[in-house]
N, C-alpha and C positions, 0 to 999 in steps of 0.2 A: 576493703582496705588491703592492700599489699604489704610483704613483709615489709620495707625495709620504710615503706611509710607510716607504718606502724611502731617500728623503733623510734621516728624523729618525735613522731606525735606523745611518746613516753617520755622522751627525753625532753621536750620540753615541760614536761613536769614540775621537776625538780630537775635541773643540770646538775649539781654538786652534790646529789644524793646517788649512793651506791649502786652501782649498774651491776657489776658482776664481781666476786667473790674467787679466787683460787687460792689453798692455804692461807697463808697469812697475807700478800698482796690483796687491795681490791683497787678497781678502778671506776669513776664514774660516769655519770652520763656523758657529762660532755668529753671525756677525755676518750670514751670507746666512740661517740659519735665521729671524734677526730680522728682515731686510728681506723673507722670500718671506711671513714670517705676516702681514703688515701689508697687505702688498699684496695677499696671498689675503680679508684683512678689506673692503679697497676692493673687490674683482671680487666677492665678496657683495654690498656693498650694490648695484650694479648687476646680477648677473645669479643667478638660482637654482639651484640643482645638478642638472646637468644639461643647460642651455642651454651654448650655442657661442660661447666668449669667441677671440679674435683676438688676436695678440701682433704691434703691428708694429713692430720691431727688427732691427737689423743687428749682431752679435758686440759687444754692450757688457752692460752690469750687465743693464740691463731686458729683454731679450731672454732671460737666463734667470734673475734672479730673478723676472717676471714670468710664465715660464711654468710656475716650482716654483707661482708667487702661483694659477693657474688651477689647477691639480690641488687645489692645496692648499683651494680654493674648493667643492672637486667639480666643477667645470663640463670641457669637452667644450675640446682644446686643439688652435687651428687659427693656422696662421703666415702671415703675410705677407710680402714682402721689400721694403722701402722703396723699392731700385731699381727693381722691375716697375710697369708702366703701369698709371695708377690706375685707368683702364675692368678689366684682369686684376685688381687687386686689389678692387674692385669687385663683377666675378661674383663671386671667391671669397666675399667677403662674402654676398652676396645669396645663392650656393645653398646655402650652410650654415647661415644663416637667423642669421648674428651679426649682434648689436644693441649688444654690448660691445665695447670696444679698449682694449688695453693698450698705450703711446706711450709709447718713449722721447724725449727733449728733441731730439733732430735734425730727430724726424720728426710732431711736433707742427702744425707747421706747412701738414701735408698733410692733416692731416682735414679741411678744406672742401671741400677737392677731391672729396675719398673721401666723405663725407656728399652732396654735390651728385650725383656719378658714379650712387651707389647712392640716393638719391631717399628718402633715410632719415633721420632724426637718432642720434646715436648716443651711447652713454652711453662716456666715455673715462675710463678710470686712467691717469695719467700720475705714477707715485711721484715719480720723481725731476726732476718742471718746478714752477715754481713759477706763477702765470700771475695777471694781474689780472684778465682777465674770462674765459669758457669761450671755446674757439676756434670760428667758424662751423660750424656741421654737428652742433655737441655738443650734447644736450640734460640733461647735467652733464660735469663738469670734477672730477673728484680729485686735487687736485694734490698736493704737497707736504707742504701746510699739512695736509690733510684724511688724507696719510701718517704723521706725525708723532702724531697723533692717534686713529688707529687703535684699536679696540680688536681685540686678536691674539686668533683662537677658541683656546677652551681643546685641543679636540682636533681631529684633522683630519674635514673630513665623509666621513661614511660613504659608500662608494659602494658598488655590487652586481656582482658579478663581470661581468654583462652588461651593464652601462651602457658607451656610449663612453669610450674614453679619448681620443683626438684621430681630426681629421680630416686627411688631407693630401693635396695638391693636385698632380697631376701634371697633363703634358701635355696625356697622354690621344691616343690616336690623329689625333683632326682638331686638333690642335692647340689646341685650347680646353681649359683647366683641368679634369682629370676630379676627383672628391673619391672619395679610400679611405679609408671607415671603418675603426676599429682599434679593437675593445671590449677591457676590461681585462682579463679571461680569456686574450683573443690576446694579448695583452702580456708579462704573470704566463707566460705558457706559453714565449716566446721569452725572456726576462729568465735565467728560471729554464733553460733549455737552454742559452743563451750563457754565462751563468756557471759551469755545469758545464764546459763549454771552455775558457774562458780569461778569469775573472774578475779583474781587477784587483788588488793589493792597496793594503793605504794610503799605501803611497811610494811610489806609482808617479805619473809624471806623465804625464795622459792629456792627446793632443792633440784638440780636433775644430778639424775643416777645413771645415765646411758651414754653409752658414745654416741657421735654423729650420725653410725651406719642404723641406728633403731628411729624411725620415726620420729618417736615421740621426744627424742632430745631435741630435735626441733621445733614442735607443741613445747619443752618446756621456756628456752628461749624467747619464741616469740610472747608466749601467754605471760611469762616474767615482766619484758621488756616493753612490750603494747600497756601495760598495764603502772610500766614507773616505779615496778617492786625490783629489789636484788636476787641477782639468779646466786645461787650458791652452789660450786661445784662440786660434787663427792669425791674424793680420790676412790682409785680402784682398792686400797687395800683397807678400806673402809668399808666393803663390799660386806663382808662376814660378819662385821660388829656394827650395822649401821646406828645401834642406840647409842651410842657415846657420841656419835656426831653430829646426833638430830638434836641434843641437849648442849653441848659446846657451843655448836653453831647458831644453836635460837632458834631450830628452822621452825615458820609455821605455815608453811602451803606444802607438802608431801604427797609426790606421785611418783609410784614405781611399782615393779612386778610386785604380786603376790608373795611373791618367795619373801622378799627383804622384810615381811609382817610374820611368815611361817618360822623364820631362821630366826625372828627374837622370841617368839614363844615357844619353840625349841629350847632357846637359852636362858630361859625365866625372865625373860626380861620386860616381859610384856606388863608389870605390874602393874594395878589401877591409878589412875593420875600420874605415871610418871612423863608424858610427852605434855602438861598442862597448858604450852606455847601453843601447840597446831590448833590451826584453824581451820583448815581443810585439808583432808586425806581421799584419797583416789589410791586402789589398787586392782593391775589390770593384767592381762597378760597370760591368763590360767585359771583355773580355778578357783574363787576361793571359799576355802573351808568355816562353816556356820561357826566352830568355835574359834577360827582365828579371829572372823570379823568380831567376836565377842569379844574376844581379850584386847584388839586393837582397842575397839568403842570404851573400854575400859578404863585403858592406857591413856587413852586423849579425849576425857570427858570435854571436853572445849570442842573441841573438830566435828565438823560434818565429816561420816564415811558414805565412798561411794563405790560399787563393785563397777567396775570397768570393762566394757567389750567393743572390740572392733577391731577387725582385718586390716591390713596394710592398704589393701585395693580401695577401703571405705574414707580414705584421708585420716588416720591415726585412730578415732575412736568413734565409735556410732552409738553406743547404747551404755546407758547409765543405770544403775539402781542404788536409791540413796538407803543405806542403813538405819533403820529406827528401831532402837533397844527396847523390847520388850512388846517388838511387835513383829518384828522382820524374820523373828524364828520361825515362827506357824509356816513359813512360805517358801521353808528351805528343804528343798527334795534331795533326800539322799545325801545331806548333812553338807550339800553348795550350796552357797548363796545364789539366787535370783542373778542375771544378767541385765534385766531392768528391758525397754524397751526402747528402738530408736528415736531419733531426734522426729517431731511432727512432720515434719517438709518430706519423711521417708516412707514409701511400701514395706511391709514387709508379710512375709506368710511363710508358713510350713508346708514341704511338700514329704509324700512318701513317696515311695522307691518307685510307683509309677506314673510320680507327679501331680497326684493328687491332691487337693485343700484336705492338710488335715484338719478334721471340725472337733472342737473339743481340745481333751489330754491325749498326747499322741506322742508318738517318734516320726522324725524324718527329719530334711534339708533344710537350714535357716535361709531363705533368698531376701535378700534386701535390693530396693533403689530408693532414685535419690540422687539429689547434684551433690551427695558428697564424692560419689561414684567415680572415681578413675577412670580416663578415657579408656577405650578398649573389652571393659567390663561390663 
């Protein structure tokens, strides 16, 4: 299944049940169903199916009905973060070879920059701004007015299981932006094995914690949305106290780094029974420490915990280990928890330093394959 055929297939679930969640706004199925067609109508007329449109947003409407609006376009979905330094979001642009942007109303005002930086002009959707003239750098402006007027495609564009689905942008060893391709196939292959683990249902209220430019905020959308549950936003300044929000909010499907589990039992917060809503917990990202998963499984005697592992290169996550109290200690070396093992359909082996099968308990290189596997890899 494809993203954005997988939003319709949720959406016809329940149409009038909550789709997505920001502060006090929400919106539902069918009314983001309406605002991602319209928007997928604008990133058409700008780019062809295929080509690499850019979303640059920070957790509000545009940021993901704008990136349902790029799949739903067919085009190639690559994120921005409005905070990063526009030379960084710049390259990104340039080696992905986007020409299109999708702007929310905050960050509107930064494409001259980014148009200058990048030595480009650049065709921008902007659904939700309404503007009197194109902003410097644009060499069109869809704003509001040219939303409203949309004409919505009758069906989603077809894509081929090997065409990209997004690009995203890591580090990268020297520190410069690397881009991991991710075609649909690797997607449909992770989508379809994650859900077989711990698929959401449609009352469930999924949180995401991440911007656009992480992965996995896209694992949290579609796994939300495929599934007919409410995505629930985090604000960033939520980030340090996530327990006040997880209990305000109802949330019960929870995935995010390790840290947002260390940083409440840092804070005492991790008390037993206090998250009794979650239903399923995933933490992934880092290490995590034997007594944090303890105090977490404490915390949410209701929830599955699962430690989380996998590379960008692997399509979001490859390898699971589900936590079971009073069992899962004995197996924890050096006071980590277990990474767990990948998905069936994947190789995987340990090699040392001159590539050899380690046999046994050993040190060396994790190698994985596998169609979760990014082209290139």
């Amino acid at each position: 299944m494809f993203p954005y055929e997988g939003f319709l297939q949720g959406a016809a679930l329940r149409p009038d049940h909550a789709a997505l969640e920001i502060g006090e706004r929400s919106w539902s199925y069918a009314e983001i169903a309406e605002l991602s067609a319209r928007t997928a109508a604008l990133v058409a007329d700008c780019a062809a199916p295929g080509e690499r449109v850019a979303v640059l947003a920070s957790r509000s409407l545009t940021a993901y009905v704008g990136s349902l609006g790029v799949f739903g376009a067919g085009c190639v979905h690559v994120a921005l973060n409005p905070s990063y330094p526009v030379e960084r979001n710049a390259y990104i642009l340039r080696s992905a070879g986007v020409t299109t942007l999708v702007v929310e109303p905050e960050s509107l005002d930064g494409v001259a920059a980014l148009a200058e930086a990048l030595g480009q002009m650049l065709c921008v959707v902007a659904p939700f701004s309404q503007v009197d003239q194109a902003p410097q750098g644009a060499s069109r402006c869809l704003d509001a007015r040219a939303f409203e007027s949309a004409v919505k495609p009758q069906t989603p564009v077809v894509v081929r299981d090997e065409d990209l689905a997004y690009i995203v942008f890591t580090s990268g060893s020297t520190g410069q932006p690397k881009g991991v391709a991710i075609r649909h196939d690797n997607l449909a292959v992770y989508m379809r094995n994650f859900r077989a683990l711990a698929a959401p249902t449609p009352d469930d209220r999924v949180v995401t914690t991440y911007e656009l430019t992480f992965d996995v905020a896209l694992h949290d959308l579609l796994n939300a949305w495929w599934s007919g549950a409410t995505l629930v936003v985090m604000p960033e300044r939520a980030m340090l106290a996530p327990g006040p929000f997880i209990l305000s909010r109802r949330i019960s499907y929870w995935f995010s780094v390790a840290s947002f589990a260390m940083i409440l039992q840092r804070q005492g917060l991790l008390r037993p029974g206090i998250f009794p809503l979650l239903r399923v917990s995933m933490l992934c990202g880092e290490a995590l420490p034997k007594a944090t998963a303890m105090a977490w499984a404490d915390a949410a005697p209701n929830s599955v915990l699962f430690n989380v592992y996998g590379p960008t290169e692997t399509t979001m996550e490859l390898a699971f280990y589900r936590w079971v109290p009073g069992h899962s200690e004995q197996y924890c070396l050096r006071g980590v928890v277990p990474i767990g093992i990948p998905f069936a359909d994947h190789g995987h082996e340990l090699l040392d330093e001159k590539g050899q099968f380690v046999v046994g308990a050993g040190e060396g290189e994790f190698y994985v394959g596998g169609p979760q596997i990014g082209p290139g890899y």
